[in-house]
C-alpha positions as CSV (number, residue, x, y, z in Angstrom):
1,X,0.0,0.0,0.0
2,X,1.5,3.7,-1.0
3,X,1.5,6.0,2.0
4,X,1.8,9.3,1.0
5,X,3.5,10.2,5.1
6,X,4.1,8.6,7.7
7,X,0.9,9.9,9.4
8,X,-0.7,7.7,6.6
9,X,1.3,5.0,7.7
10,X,1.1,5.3,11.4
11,X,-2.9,5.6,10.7
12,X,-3.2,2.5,8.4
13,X,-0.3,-0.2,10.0
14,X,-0.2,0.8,13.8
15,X,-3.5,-1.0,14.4
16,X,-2.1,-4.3,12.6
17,X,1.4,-3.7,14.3
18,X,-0.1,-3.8,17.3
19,X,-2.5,-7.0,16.4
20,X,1.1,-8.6,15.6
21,X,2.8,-7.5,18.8
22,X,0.1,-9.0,21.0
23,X,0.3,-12.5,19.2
24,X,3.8,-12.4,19.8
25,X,3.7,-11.3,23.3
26,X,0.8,-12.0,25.1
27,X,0.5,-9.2,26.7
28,X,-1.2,-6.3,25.8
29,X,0.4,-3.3,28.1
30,X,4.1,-4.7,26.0
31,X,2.5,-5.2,22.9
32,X,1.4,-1.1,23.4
33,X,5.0,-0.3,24.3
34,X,6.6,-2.3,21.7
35,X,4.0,-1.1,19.0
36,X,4.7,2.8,19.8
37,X,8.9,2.0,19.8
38,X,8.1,0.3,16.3
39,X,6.2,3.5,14.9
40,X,9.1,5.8,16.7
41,X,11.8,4.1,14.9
42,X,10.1,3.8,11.9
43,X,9.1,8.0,12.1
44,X,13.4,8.2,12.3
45,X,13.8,6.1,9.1
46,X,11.2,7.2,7.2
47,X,13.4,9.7,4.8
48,X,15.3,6.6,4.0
49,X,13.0,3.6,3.0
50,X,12.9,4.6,-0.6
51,X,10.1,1.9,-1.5
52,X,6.6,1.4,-0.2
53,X,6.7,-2.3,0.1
54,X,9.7,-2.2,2.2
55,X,7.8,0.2,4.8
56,X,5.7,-2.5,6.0
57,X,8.9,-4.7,6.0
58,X,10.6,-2.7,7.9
59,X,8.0,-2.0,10.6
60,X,7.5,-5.6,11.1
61,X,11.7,-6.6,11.3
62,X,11.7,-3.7,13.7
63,X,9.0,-5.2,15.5
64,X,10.3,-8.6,15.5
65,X,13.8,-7.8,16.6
66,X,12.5,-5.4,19.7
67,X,10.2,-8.4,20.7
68,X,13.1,-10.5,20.5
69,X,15.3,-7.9,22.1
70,X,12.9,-7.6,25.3
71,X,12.6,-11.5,25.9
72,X,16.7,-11.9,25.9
73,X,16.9,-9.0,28.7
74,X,13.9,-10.8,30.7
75,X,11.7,-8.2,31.1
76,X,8.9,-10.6,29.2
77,X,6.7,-12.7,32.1
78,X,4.4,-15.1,30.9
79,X,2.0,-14.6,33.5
80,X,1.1,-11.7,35.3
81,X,-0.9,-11.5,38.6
82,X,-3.7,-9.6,39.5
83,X,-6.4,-9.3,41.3
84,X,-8.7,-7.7,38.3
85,X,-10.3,-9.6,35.3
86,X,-8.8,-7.4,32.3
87,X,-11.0,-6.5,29.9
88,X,-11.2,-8.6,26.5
89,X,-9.8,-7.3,24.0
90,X,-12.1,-6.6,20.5
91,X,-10.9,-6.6,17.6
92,X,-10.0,-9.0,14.3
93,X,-8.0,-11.5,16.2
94,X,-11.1,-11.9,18.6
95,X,-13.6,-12.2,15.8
96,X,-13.5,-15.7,16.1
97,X,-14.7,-18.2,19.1
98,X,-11.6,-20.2,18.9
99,X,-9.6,-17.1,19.0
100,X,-8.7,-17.6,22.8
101,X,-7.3,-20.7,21.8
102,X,-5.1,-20.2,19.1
103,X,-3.9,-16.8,21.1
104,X,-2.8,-19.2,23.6
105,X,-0.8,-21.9,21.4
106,X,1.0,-19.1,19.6
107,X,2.7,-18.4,22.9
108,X,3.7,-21.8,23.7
109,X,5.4,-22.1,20.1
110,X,9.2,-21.1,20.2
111,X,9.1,-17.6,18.8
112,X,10.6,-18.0,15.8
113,X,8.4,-20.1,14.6
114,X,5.8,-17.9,16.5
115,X,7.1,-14.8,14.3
116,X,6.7,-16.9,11.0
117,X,3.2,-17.9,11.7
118,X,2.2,-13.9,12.7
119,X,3.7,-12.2,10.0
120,X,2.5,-15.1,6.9
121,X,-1.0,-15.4,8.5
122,X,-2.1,-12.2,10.3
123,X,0.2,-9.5,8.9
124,X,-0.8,-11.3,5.8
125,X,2.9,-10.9,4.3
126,X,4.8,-12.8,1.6
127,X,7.3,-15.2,2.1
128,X,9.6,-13.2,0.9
129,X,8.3,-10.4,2.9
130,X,8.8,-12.4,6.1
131,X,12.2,-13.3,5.1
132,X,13.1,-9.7,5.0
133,X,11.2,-8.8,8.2
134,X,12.9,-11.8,10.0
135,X,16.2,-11.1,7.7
136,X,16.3,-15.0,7.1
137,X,16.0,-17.2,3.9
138,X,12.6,-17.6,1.6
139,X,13.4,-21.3,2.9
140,X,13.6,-20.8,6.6
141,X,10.2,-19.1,6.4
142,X,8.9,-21.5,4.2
143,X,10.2,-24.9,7.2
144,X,9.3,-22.3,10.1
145,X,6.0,-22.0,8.9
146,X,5.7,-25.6,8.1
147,X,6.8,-26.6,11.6
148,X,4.6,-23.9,13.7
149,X,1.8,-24.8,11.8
150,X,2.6,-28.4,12.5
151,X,3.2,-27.6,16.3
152,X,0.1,-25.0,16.4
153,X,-2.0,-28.1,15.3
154,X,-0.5,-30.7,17.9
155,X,-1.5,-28.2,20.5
156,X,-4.4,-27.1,19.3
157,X,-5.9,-31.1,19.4
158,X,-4.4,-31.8,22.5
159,X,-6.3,-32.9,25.9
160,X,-4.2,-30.0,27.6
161,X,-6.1,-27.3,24.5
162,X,-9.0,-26.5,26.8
163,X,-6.4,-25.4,29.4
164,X,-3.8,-23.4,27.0
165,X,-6.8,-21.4,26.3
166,X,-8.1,-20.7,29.7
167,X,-4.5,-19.4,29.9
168,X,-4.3,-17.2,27.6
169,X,-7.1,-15.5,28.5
170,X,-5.3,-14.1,31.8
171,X,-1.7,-13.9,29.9
């Protein structure tokens, strides 16, 4: 898609930026922070990325590597406390009642594979696309994909699926 500025960008990708930061994380408050460090960096590259299509690329690698960047330091918990029942979170990922479950397979998968799955099936991007986002080969993406989807099934069908799900609800 052509943005014409970045306030086109910001307008039309942050929503789906931050869709993708929440399957990878789990957690909304990160997936917030991560989202607006994503659309910061991308504001101080902008004169740079010469070519549309690489916009969303880049947003997405930048994404990817901060997520990535936050779990090595250990600031990511899996589980957080609390007392209070947060409230659900509408959107396109919840438009679905097995949404809940699928939310909370992605985080058991090991992230690359994780990252695959996000950016081919809810960023909707290209294999090549992911490759560049995820600055691997065409082929990686290609086996990752193959493998989470594999793994994403296997958990999905398993007796523990009703549980993973009640999980991710508080996650």
């Amino acid at each position: 898609m052509p943005y014409e500025t970045f306030d086109d960008f910001a307008r039309v990708g942050s929503p789906r930026l931050l869709g993708a930061a929440r399957l990878l994380l789990g957690d909304p408050q990160l997936a917030e922070d991560l989202t607006q460090e994503t659309l910061i960096r991308v504001y101080r590259s902008w004169p740079s990325i010469r070519v549309d299509a690489a916009i969303d690329s880049y947003a997405y690698r930048t994404l990817v590597r901060l997520v990535h960047r936050r779990r090595m330091r250990g600031f990511h918990r899996r589980e957080v406390p609390t007392s209070l029942v947060p409230d659900q979170v509408v959107g396109e990922v919840d438009s679905d009642h097995r949404a809940p479950l699928v939310r909370a397979c992605l985080l058991e998968l090991p992230a690359r594979q994780r990252a695959t799955l996000v950016l081919r099936f809810y960023a909707d991007l290209s294999v090549e696309d992911t490759a560049k986002a995820m600055r691997c080969t065409p082929g990686t993406v290609k086996s990752q994909t193959a493998k989470g989807l594999r793994n994403l099934k296997a958990l999905m069908t398993s007796d523990d699926a009703g549980e993973f799900a009640q999980q991710g609800e508080t996650r």
